[in-house]
N, CA, C and O atoms as a GROMACS GRO file, in nm:
protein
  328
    1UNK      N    1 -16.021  14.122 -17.040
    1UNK     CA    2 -15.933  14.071 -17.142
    1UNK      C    3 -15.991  14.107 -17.278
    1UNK      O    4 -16.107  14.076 -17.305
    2UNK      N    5 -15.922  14.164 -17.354
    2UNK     CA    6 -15.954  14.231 -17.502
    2UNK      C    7 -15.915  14.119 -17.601
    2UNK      O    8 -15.805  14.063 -17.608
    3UNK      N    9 -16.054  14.093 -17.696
    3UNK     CA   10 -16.054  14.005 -17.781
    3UNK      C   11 -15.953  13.960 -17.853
    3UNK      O   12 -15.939  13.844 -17.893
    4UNK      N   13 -15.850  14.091 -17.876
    4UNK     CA   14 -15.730  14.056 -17.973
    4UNK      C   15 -15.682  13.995 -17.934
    4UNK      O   16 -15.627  13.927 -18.021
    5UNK      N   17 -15.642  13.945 -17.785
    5UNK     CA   18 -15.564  13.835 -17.754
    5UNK      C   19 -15.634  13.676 -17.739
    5UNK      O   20 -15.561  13.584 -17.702
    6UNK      N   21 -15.728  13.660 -17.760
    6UNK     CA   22 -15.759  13.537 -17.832
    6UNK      C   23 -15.759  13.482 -17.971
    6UNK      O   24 -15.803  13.546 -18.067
    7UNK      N   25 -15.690  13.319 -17.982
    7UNK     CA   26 -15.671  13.355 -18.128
    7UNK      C   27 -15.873  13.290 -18.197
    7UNK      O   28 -15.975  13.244 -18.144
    8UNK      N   29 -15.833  13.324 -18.319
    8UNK     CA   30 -15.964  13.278 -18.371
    8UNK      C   31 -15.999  13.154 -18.416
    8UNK      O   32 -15.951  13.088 -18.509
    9UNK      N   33 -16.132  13.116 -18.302
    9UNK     CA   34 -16.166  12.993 -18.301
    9UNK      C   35 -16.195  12.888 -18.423
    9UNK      O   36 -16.169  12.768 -18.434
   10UNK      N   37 -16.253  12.972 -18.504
   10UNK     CA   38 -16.291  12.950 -18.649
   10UNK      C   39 -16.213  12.919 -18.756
   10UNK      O   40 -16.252  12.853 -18.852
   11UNK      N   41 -16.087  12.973 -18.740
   11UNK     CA   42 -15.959  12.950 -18.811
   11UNK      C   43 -15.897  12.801 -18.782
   11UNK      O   44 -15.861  12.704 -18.850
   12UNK      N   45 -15.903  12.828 -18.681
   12UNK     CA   46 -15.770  12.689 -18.588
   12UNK      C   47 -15.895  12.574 -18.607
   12UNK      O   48 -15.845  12.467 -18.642
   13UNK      N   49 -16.031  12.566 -18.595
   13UNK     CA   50 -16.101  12.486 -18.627
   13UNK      C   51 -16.097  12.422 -18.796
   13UNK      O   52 -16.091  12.303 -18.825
   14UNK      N   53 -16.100  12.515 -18.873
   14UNK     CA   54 -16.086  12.459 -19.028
   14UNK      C   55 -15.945  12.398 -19.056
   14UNK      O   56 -15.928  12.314 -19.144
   15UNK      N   57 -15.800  12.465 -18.941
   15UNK     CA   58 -15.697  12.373 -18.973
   15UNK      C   59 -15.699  12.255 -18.904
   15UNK      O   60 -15.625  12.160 -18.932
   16UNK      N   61 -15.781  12.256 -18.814
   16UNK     CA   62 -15.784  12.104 -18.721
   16UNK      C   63 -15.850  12.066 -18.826
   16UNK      O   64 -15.755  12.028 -18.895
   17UNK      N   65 -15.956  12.045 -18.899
   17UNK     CA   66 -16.059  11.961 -18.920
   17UNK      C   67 -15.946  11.950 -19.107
   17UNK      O   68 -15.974  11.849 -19.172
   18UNK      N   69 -15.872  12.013 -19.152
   18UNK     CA   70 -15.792  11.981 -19.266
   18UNK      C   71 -15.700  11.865 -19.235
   18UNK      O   72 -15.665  11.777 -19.313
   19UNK      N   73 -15.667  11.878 -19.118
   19UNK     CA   74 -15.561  11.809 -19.058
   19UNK      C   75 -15.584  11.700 -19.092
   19UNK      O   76 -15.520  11.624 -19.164
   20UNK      N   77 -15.740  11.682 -19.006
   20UNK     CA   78 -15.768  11.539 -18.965
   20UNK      C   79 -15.843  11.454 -19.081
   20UNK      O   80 -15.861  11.333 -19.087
   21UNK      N   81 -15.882  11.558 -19.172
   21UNK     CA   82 -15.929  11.514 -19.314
   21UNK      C   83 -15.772  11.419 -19.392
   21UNK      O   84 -15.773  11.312 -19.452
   22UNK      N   85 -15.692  11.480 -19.370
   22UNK     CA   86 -15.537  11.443 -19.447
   22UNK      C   87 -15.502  11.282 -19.382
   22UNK      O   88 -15.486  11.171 -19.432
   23UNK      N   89 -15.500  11.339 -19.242
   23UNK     CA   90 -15.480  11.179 -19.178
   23UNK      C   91 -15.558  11.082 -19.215
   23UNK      O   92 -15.526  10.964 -19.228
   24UNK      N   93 -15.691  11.146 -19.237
   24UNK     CA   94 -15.789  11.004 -19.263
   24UNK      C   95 -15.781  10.962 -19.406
   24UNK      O   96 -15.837  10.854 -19.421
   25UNK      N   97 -15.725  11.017 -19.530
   25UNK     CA   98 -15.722  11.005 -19.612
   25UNK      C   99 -15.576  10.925 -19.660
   25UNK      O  100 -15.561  10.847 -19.755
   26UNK      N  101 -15.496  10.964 -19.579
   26UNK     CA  102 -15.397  10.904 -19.556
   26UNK      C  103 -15.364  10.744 -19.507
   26UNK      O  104 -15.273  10.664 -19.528
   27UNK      N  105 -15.486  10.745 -19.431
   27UNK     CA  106 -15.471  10.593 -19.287
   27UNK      C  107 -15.551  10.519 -19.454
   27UNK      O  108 -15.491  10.430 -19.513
   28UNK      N  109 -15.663  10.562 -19.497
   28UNK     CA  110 -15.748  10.518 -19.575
   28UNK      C  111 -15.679  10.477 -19.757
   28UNK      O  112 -15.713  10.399 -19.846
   29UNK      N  113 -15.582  10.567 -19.742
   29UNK     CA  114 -15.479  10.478 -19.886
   29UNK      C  115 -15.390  10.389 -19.833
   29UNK      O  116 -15.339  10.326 -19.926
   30UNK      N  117 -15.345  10.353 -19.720
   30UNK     CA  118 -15.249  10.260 -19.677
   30UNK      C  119 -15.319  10.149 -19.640
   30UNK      O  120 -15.267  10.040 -19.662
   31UNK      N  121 -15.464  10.158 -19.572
   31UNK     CA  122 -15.495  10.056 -19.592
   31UNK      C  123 -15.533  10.002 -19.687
   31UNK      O  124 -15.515   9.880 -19.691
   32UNK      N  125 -15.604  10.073 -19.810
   32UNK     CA  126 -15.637  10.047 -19.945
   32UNK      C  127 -15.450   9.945 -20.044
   32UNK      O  128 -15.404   9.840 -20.088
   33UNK      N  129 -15.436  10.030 -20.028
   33UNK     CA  130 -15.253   9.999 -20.067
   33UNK      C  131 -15.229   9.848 -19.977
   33UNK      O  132 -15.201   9.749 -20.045
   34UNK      N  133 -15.236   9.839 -19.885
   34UNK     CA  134 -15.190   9.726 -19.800
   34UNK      C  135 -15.287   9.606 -19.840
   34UNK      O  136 -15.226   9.501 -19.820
   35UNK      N  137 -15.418   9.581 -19.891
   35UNK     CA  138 -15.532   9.572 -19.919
   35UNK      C  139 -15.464   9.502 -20.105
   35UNK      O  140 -15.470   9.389 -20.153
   36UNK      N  141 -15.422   9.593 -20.143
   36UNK     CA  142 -15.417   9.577 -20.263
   36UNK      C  143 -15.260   9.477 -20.264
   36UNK      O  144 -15.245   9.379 -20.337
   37UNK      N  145 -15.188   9.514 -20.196
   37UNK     CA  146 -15.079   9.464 -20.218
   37UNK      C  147 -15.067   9.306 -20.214
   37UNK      O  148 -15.009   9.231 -20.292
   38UNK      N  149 -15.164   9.271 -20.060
   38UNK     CA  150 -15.172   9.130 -20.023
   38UNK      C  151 -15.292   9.043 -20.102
   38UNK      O  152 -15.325   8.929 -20.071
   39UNK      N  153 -15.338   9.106 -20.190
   39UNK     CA  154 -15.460   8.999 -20.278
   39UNK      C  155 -15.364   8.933 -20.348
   39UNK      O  156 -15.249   8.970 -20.372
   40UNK      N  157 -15.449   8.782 -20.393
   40UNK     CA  158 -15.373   8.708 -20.419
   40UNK      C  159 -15.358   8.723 -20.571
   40UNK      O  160 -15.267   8.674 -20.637
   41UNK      N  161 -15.463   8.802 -20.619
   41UNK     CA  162 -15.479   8.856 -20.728
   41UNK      C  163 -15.367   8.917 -20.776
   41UNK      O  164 -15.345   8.942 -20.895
   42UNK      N  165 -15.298   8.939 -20.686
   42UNK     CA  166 -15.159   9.073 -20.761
   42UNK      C  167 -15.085   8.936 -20.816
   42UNK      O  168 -15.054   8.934 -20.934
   43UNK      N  169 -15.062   8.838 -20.747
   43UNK     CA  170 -14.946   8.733 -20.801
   43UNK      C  171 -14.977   8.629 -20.884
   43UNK      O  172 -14.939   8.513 -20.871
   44UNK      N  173 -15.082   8.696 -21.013
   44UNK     CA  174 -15.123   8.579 -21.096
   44UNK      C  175 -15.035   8.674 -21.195
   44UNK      O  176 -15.004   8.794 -21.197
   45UNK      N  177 -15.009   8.550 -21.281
   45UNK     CA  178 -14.972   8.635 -21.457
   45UNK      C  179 -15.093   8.683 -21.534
   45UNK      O  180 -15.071   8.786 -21.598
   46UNK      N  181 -15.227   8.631 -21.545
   46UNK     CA  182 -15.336   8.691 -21.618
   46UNK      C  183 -15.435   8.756 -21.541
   46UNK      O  184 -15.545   8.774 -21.593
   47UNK      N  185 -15.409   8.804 -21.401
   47UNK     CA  186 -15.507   8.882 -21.300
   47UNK      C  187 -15.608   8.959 -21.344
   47UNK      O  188 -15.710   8.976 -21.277
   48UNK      N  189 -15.584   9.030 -21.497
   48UNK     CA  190 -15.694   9.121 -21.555
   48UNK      C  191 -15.817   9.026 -21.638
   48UNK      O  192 -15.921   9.069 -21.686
   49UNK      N  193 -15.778   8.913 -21.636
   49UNK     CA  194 -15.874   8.818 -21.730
   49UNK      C  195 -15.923   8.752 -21.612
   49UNK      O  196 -15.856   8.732 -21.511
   50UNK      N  197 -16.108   8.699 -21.637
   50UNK     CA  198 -16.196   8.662 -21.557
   50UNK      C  199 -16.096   8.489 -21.504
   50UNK      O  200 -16.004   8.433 -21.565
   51UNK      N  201 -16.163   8.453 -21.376
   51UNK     CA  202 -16.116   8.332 -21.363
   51UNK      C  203 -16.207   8.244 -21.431
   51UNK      O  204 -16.322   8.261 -21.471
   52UNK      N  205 -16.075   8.078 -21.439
   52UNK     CA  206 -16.133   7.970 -21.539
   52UNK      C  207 -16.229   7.904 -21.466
   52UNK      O  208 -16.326   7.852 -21.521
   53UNK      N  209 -16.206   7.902 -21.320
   53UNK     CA  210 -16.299   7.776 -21.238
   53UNK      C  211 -16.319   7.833 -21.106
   53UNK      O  212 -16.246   7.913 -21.047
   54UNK      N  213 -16.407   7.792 -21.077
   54UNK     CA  214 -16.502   7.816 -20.932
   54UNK      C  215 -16.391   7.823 -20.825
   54UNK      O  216 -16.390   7.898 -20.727
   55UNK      N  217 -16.285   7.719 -20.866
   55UNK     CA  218 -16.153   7.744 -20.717
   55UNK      C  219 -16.041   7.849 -20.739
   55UNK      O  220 -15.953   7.894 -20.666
   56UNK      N  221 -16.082   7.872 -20.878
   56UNK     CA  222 -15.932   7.982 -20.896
   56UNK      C  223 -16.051   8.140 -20.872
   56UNK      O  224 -15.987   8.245 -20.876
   57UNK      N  225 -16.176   8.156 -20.854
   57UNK     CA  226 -16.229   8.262 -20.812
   57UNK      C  227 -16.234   8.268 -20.696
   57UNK      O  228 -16.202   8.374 -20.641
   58UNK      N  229 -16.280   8.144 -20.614
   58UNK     CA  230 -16.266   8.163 -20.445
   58UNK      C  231 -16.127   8.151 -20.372
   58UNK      O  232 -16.115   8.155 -20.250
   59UNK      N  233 -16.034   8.136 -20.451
   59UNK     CA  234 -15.894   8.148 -20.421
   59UNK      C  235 -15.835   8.339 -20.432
   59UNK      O  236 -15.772   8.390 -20.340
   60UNK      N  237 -15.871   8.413 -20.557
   60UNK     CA  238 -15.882   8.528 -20.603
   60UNK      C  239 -15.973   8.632 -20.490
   60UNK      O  240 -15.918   8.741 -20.475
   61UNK      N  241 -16.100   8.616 -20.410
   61UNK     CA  242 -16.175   8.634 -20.354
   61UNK      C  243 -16.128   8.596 -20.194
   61UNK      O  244 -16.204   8.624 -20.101
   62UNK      N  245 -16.007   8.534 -20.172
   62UNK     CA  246 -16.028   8.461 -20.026
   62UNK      C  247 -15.918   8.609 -19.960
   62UNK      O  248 -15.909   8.588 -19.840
   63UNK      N  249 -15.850   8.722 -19.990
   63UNK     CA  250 -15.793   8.811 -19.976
   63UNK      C  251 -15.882   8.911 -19.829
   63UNK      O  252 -16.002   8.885 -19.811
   64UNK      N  253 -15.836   8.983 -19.768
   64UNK     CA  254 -15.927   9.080 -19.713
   64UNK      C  255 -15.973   9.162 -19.801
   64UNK      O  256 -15.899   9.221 -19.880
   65UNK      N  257 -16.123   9.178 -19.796
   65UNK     CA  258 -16.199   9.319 -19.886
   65UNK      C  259 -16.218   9.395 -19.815
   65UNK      O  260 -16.223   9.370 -19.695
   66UNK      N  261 -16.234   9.497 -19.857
   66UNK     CA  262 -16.277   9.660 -19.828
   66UNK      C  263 -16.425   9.618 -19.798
   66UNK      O  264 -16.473   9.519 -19.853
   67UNK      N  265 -16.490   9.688 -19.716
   67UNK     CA  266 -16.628   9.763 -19.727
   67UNK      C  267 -16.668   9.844 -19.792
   67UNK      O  268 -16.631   9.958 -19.761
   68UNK      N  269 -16.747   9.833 -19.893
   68UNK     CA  270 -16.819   9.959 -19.944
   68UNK      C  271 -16.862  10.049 -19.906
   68UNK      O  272 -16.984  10.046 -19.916
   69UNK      N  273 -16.817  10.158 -19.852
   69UNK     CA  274 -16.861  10.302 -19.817
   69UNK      C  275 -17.049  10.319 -19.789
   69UNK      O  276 -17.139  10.291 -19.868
   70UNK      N  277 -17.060  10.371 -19.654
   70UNK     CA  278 -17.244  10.364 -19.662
   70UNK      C  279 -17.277  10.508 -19.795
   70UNK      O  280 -17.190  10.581 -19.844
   71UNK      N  281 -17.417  10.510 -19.821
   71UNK     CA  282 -17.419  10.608 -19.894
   71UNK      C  283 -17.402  10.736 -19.850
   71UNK      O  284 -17.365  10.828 -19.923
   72UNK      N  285 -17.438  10.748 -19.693
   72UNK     CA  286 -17.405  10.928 -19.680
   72UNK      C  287 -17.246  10.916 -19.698
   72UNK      O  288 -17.186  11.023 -19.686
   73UNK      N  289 -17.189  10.829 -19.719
   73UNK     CA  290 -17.036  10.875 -19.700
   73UNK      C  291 -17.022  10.899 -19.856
   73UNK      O  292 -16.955  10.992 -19.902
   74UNK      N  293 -17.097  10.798 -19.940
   74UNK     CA  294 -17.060  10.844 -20.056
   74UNK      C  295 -17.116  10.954 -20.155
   74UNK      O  296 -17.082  10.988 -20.268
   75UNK      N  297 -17.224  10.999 -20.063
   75UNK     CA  298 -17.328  11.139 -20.107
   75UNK      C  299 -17.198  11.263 -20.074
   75UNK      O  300 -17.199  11.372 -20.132
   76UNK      N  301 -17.123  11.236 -20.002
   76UNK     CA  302 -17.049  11.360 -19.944
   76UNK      C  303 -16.909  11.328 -19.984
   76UNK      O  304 -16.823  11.389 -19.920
   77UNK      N  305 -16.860  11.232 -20.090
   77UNK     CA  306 -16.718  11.241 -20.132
   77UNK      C  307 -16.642  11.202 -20.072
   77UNK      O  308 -16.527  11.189 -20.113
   78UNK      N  309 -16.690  11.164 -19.926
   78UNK     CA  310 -16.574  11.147 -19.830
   78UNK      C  311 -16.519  10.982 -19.844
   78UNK      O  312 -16.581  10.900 -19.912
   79UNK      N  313 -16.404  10.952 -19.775
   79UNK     CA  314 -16.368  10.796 -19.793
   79UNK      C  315 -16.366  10.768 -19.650
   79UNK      O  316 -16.321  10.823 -19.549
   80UNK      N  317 -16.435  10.656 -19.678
   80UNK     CA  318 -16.444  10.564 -19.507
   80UNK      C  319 -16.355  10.581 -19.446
   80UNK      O  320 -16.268  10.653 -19.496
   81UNK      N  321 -16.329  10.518 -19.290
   81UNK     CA  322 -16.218  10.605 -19.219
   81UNK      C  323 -16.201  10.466 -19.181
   81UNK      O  324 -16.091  10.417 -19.205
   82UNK      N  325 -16.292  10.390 -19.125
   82UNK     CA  326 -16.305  10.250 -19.095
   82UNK      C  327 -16.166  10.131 -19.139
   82UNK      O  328 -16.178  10.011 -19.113
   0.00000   0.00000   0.00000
């Protein structure tokens, strides 16, 4: 069997691995987005100004958070997939 009829491994590898870069970047703004949408933070009128009292911060804070990215993820640009 003559090489030309295989396609090239190297190629179809950089579009798989674009692919799966897109999806993860993708899964990783929807949850960010979904994340952002449900803090309770979005439904104050002064959300950009610090809170007045210890219950209106652990109320602001009681939302799901993100994880902070480990550092090799953030040495390499990439966004958590997690």
């Amino acid at each position: 069997m003559s090489q030309h009829n295989q396609p090239p491994s190297g190629a179809l590898h950089r579009l798989a691995r674009r692919v799966a870069d897109i999806v993860a970047e993708c899964h990783y703004a929807q949850r960010r987005m979904a994340a952002l949408h449900l803090s309770p933070d979005s439904y104050l009128m002064a959300s950009n100004g610090a809170p007045d009292t210890y219950a209106e911060f652990l109320f602001r804070t009681s939302g799901p958070l993100l994880h902070e990215p480990t550092a090799r993820l953030r040495s390499t640009g990439r966004h958590p997939v997690s």
